[in-house]
N, C-alpha and C positions, 0 to 999 in steps of 0.2 A: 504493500500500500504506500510506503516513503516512497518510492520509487515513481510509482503513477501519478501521482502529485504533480511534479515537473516534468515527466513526459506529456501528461495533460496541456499544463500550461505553454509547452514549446511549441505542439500541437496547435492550441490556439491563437501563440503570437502571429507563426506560422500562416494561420487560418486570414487571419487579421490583415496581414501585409499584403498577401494575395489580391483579398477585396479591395484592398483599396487601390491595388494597381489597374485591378480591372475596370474599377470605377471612374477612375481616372481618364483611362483610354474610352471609356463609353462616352464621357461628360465631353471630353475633346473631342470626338467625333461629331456632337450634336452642338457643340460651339458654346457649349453653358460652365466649361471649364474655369475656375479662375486664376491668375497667373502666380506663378511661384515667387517667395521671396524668403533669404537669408535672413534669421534673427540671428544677429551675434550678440553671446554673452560675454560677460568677463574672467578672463581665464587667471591664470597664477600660474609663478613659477621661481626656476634660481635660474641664475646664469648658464647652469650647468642642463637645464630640464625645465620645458614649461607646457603648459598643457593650453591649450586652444579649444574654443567649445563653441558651437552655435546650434541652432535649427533649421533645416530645410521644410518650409510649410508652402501651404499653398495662402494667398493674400485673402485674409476677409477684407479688410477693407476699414477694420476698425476706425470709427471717425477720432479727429485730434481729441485731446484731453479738455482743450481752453472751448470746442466747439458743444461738448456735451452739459448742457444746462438743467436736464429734468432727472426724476428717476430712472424714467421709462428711457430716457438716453442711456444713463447707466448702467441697466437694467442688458439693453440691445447690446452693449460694450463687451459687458461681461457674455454674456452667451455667446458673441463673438471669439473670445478668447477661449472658451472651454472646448466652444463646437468647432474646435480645430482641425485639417486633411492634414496628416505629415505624410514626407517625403522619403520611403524607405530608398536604401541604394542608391541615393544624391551622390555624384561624384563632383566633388571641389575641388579648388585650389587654393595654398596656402601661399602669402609670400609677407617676408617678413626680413628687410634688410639686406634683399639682393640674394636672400635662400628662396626657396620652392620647395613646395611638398603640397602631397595630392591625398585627400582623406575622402573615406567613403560614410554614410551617415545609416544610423541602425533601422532597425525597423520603426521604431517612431520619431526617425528624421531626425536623433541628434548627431551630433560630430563632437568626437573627443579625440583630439591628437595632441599627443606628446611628441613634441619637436627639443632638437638643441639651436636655444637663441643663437644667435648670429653675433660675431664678436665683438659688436660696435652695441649692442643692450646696453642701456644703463638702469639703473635701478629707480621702480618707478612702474608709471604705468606707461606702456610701450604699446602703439599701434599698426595691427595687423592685418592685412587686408586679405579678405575672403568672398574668392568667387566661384562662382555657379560653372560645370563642365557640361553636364549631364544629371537629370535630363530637362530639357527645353531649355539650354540658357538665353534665350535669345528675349533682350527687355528685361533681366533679371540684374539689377542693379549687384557690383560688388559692392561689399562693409567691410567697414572696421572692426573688429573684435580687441578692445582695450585688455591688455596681461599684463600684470600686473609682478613686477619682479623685484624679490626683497633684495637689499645692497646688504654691503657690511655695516651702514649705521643702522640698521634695524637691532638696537636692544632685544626687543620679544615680540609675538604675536597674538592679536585678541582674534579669539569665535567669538559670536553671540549667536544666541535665539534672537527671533524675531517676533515671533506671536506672542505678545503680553510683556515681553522684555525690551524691545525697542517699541513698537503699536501693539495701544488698548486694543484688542481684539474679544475678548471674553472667551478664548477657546475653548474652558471647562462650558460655558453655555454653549450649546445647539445652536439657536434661536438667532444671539447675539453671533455667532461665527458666523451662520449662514448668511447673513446682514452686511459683516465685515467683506466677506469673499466675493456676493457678489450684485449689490447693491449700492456700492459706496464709492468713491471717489478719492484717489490721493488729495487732490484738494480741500476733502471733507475730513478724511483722518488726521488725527491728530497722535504726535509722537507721545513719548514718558516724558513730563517736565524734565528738561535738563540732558536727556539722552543727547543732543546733535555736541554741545560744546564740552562733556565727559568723552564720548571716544574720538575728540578731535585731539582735546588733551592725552590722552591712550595713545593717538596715532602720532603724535609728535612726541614723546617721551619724555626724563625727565631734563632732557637737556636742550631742547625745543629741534624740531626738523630731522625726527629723528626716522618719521615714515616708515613708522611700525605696521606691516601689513594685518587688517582690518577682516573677519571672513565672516559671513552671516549663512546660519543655517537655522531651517526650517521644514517644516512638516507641508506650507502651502505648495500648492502645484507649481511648475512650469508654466503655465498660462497665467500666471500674476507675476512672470519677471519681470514686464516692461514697466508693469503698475506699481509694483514695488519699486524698481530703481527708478521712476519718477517721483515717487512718494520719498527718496531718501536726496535725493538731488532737492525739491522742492523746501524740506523741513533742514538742508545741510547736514545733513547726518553724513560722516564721510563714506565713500565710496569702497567697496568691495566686492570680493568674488559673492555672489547668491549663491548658495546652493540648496536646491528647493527639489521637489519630490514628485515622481512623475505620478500621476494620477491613470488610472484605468489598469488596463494588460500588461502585463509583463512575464514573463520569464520566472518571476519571484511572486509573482499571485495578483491578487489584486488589489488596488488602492483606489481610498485610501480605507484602511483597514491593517490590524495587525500589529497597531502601535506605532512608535517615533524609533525604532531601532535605527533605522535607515542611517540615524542621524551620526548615529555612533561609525558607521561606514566611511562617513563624509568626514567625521571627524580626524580620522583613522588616517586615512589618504592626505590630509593638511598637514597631519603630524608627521609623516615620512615622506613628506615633501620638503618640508624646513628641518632639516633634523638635527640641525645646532641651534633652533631658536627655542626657547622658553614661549609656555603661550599662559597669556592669560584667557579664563573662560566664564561667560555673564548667561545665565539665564533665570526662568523666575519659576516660583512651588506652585504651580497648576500643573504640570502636567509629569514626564518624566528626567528633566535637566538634570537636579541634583544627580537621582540614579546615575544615567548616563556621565557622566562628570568624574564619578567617583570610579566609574570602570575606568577611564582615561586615565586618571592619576595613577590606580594603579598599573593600568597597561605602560605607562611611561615615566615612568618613576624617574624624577628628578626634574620633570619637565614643566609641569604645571607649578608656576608661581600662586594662583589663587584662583578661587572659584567663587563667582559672586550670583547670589540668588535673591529676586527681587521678591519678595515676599507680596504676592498678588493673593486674592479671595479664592479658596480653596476647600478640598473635604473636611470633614471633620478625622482629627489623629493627625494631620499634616505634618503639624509641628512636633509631634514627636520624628515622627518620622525623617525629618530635616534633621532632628539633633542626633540622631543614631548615625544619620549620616555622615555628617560634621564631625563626630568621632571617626570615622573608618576613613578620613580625608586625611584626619591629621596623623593618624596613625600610618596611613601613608605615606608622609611625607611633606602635605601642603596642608593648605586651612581653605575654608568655607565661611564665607561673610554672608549673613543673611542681611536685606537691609530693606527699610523701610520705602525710601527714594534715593535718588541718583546722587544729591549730594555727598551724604552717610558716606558710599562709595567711592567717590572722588578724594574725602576725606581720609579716608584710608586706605585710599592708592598715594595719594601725598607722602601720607606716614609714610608706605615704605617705600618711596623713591622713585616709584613708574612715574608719578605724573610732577607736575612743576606746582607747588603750592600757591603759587599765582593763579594759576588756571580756577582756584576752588572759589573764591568770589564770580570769576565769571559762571561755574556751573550752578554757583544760586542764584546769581541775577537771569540765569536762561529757564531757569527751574522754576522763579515767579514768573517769567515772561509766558510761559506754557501755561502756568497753571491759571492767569487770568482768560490765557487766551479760550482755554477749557472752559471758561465762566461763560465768555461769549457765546461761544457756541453750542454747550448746552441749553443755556437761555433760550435761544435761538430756534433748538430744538423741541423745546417742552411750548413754545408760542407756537410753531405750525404742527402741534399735536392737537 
């Protein structure tokens, strides 16, 4: 029976790709086809090894972010994103500094290639242009896909959560999640008081320009990349690789269902990517971070400087459960900061020298700036109720 499980599921990837090749060729023949276009994401890497990442989809058409004004825009947005065609078997081209390389995209249209930079990289985010081979390139615009490569003044590096850790989401509610995903507007969300100018300070270190690379992982889909990195560009929240969770079929069963393990994966692969950097790692007690947190410390003993957990509304026992944790952290090796808001945290990233104690006046002046701003706009909200 272990065995039929992922023969099943190959079976159906399988099954999947098929249809929609054929579908494709059916849609082109009758002229109702729509044309293909490259999402590039943001990749990461070292000088030595960097990994490059996009999608090949077919173009809904989604309208701008400044043109959607109502729900029901919003509403059309989102189902544009989700009711996505990908491009199995996309053959691309990579060029990045006078190198070439040609990558082929999986069955749900992504592309993941690990190339060696080109000898002229510098550290930073470095632009790589990615085009269309096969099939139909013809009208299919190349892009950029920004990679992002740590130097030798990166002191350490931050993960974070995103749902409830960077944006209110309510993920333990249903209700409120299904709302956040896909109803709402980067426009409309609002970050954690204080998140954008804490991991600014994180990403500059404690000696300022220190361009400590930044990695945000997540439980939501591929279909809210663009929405998220507009929502992080919009609030200043600095820039990093996503790494977010394919939703439907796969090879690994289906999603989303099954838990936040993924994350531990995504984790895992950052960690042996920078494997002289120290990381720091932020999420919050809704869901499983701690957990996962405390496997990472000890899978990499000596690595993790601290783990910080935002304490958002949750089960009841939580709190026990965070303190048991908090002991098998430090027994590990590293410590566990529970904290109430982002300040707290900057405060005791100061203490121990990640961040510039300068920076901690601006993350409470950003911390009220948010939290009035949250006044407005629930006001705002509770009047068109």
């Amino acid at each position: 029976m272990s065995a039929f499980k992922p023969a099943l599921f190959e079976f159906a990837v399988r099954a999947d790709a098929a249809w929609d090749r054929w579908s494709r060729r059916v849609r082109r023949r009758l002229g109702v086809a729509q044309p293909l276009r490259i999402l590039p994401y943001r990749g990461y890497g070292t000088p030595e090894r960097a990994l490059i990442r996009g999608r090949v989809l077919e173009d809904r058409h989604v309208k701008p972010s400044h043109l959607r004004r109502t729900l029901v825009g919003s509403a059309i947005a989102s189902y544009k994103r989700y009711a996505t065609r990908e491009i199995a078997g996309a053959h691309v081209a990579v060029r990045w500094g006078g190198k070439r390389w040609e990558g082929t995209t999986d069955e749900e249209g992504f592309l993941e290639l690990w190339v060696p930079p080109p000898e002229s990289v510098v550290p930073g985010w470095n632009p790589v242009e990615v085009e269309l081979l096969s099939p139909e390139p013809e009208g299919v615009a190349a892009v950029t896909a920004p990679v992002l490569v740590a130097g030798a003044r990166a002191a350490f590096g931050v993960i974070s959560d995103i749902d409830d850790t960077v944006i209110a989401t309510g993920v333990t509610n249903p209700l409120k999640r299904a709302w956040a995903l896909f109803l709402t507007e980067h426009r409309t969300r609002l970050p954690f008081e204080g998140v954008d100018a804490f991991y600014t300070a994180l990403r500059d270190g404690p000696e300022g320009g220190a361009d400590n690379p930044i990695f945000y992982v997540s439980s939501s889909p591929w279909n809210l990349y663009e929405h998220l990195d507009e929502f992080m560009a919009l609030h200043r929240i600095p820039a990093g690789p996503l790494l977010l969770r394919d939703w439907g079929l796969s090879r690994h069963g289906f999603a989303p269902g099954g838990g936040h393990s993924h994350k531990l994966d995504k984790i895992r692969g950052v960690l042996g990517t920078f494997e002289r950097l120290p990381f720091i790692l932020i999420g919050d007690s809704g869901q499983e971070d701690a957990e996962h947190y405390r496997t990472i410390v000890r899978e990499f003993p000596g690595r993790i400087r601290c783990v910080y957990i935002r304490n958002v509304p949750s089960r009841t026992g939580r709190a026990r459960e965070l303190s048991r944790i908090e002991a098998d952290v430090r027994a590990a090796g590293s410590e566990l900061v529970a904290v109430d808001d982002t300040v707290t945290a900057a405060r005791h990233a100061a203490g121990r020298g990640w961040i510039r104690w300068e920076e901690v006046p601006r993350v409470e002046a950003h911390q009220r700036e948010d939290a009035e701003a949250r006044t407005v706009v629930d006001g705002l909200g509770r009047e068109g109720s």
